[in-house]
C-alpha positions as CSV (number, residue, x, y, z in Angstrom):
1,X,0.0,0.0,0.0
2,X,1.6,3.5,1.0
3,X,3.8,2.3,3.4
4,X,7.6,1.6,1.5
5,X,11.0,0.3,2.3
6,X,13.5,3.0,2.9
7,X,15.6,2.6,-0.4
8,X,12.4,1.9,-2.5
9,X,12.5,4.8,-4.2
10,X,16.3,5.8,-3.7
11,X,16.8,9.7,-4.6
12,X,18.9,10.1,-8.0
13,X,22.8,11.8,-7.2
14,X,23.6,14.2,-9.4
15,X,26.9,15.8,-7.8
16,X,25.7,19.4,-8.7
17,X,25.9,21.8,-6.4
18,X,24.3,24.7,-6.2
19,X,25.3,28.3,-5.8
20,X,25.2,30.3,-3.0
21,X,22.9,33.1,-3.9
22,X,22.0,32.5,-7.5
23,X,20.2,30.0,-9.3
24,X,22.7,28.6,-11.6
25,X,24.0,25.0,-11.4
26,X,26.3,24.5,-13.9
27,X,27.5,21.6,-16.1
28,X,30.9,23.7,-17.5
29,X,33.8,21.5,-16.0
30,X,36.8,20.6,-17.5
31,X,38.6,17.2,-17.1
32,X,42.1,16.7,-15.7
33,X,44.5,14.2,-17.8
34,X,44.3,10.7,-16.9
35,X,48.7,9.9,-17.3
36,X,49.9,11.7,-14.4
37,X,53.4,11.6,-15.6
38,X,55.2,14.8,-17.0
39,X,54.0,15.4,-21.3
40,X,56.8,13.5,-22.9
41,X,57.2,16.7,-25.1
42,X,58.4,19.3,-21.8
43,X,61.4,20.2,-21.3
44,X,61.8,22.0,-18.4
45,X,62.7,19.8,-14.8
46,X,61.7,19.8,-11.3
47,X,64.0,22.0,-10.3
48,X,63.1,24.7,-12.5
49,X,59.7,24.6,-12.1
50,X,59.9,25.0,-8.7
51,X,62.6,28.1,-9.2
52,X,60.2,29.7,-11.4
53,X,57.4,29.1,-8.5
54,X,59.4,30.6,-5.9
55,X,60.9,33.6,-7.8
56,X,57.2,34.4,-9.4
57,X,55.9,33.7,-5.4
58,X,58.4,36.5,-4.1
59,X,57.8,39.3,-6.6
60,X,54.1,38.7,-4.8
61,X,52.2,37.0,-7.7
62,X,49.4,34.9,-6.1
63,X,49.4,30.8,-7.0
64,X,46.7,30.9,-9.4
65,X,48.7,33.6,-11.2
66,X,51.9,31.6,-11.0
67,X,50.0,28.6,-12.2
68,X,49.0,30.7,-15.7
69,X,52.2,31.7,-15.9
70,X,53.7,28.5,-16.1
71,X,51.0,27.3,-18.3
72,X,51.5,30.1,-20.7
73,X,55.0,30.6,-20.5
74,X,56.6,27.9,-19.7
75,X,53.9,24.8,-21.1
76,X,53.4,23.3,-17.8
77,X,49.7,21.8,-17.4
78,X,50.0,20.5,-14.6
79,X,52.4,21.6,-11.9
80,X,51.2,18.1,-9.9
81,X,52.9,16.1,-13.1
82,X,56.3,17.8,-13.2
83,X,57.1,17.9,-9.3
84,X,55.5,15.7,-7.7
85,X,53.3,18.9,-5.4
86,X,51.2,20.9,-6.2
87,X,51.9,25.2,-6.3
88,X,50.4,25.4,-2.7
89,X,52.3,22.9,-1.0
90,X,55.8,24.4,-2.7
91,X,55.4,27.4,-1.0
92,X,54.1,26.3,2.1
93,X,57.7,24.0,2.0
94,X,59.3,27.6,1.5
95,X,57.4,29.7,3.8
96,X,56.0,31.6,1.1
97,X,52.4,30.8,1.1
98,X,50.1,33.8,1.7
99,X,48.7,34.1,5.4
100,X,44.9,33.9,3.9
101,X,43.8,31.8,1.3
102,X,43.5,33.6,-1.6
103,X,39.9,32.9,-2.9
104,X,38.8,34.6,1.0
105,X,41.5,37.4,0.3
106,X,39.8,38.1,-3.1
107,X,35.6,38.1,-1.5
108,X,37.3,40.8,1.5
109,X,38.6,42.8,-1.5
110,X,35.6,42.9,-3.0
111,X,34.0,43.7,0.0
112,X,36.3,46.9,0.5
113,X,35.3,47.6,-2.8
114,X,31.6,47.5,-2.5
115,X,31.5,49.0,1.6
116,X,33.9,52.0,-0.4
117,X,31.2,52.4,-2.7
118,X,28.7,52.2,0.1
119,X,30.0,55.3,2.0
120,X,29.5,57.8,-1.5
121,X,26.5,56.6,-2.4
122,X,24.4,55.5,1.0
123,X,21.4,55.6,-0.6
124,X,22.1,52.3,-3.0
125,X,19.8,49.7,-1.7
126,X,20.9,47.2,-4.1
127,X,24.9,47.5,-3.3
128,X,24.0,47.6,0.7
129,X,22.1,44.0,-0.3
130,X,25.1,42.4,-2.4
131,X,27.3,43.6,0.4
132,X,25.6,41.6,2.9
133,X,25.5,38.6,0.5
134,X,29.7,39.1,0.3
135,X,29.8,39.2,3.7
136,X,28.1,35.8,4.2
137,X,30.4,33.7,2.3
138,X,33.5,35.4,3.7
139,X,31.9,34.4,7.3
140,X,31.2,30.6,5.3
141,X,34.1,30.7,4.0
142,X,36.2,31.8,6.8
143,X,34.4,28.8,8.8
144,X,35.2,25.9,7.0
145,X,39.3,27.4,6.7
146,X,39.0,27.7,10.5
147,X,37.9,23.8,10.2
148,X,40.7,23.1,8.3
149,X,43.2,24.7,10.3
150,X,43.6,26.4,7.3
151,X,42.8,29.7,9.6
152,X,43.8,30.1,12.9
153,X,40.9,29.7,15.1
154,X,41.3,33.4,17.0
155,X,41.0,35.2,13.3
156,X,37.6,37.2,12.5
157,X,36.4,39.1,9.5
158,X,35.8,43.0,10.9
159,X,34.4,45.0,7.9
160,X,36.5,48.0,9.5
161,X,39.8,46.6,9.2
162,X,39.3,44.8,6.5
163,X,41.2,47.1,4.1
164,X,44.4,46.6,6.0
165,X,44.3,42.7,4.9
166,X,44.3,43.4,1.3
167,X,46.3,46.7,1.1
């Protein structure tokens, strides 16, 4: 009759997740090579690579940034392939890794931005909105790193000082 067994009618798993405040899911993904062995075509060593990592890392350009650079300049996919590590992980080994991670440094800069914004025009209603949805996924996002140990467990977003973190 009504009554079923529990995995009757088991709910399908997509694996999408959903944004934070949008509607968008998104099926755009791209797929990382299978071989995880260096192309057979580079010529550049470990060594190197990781060089080039740690000179990029202490003019200031952030991982991501070094990772394109390598890419672009250099033809390496995949740092993970050539050394062994990936970007990350080489400069935490050199004590060059940034003190916050850099997709949270990027939402407080944009929070600077927008609160900056905020303060000559006080009347926008919609900016003051998009502001407080900023806010909330630093806060998120600031939890989970403080999870991970990724954070220290004393640090706290303050909307005042935050232009000192990314200045």
């Amino acid at each position: 009759c009504f009554l079923r067994e529990p995995n009757e009618f088991p709910t399908p798993k997509t694996g999408n997740m959903g944004r934070m405040h949008s509607n968008g899911k998104g099926i755009s993904k791209s797929a990382v090579p299978y071989r995880r062995t260096p192309p057979s075509w580079l010529r550049i060593s470990t060594k190197e690579v990781i060089e080039v990592i740690v000179k990029l890392a202490k003019k200031g350009v952030p991982p991501s940034v070094i990772g394109l650079q390598l890419r672009d300049s250099y033809g390496v996919g995949l740092v993970k392939s050539v050394t062994g590590r990936k970007i990350l992980r080489i400069l935490k080994h050199q004590g060059l890794a940034p003190e916050i991670p850099e997709d949270l440094y990027h939402l407080i800069k944009k929070a600077v931005q927008v609160r900056k914004h905020m303060e000559k025009f006080r009347k926008d209603i919609n900016g003051k909105y998009h502001l407080i949805l900023i806010e909330s996924r630093i806060h998120r996002l600031a939890r989970y790193y403080k999870r991970t140990k990724q954070l220290p467990g004393n640090w706290k977003y303050d909307s005042t000082t935050a232009s000192t973190l990314v200045a």
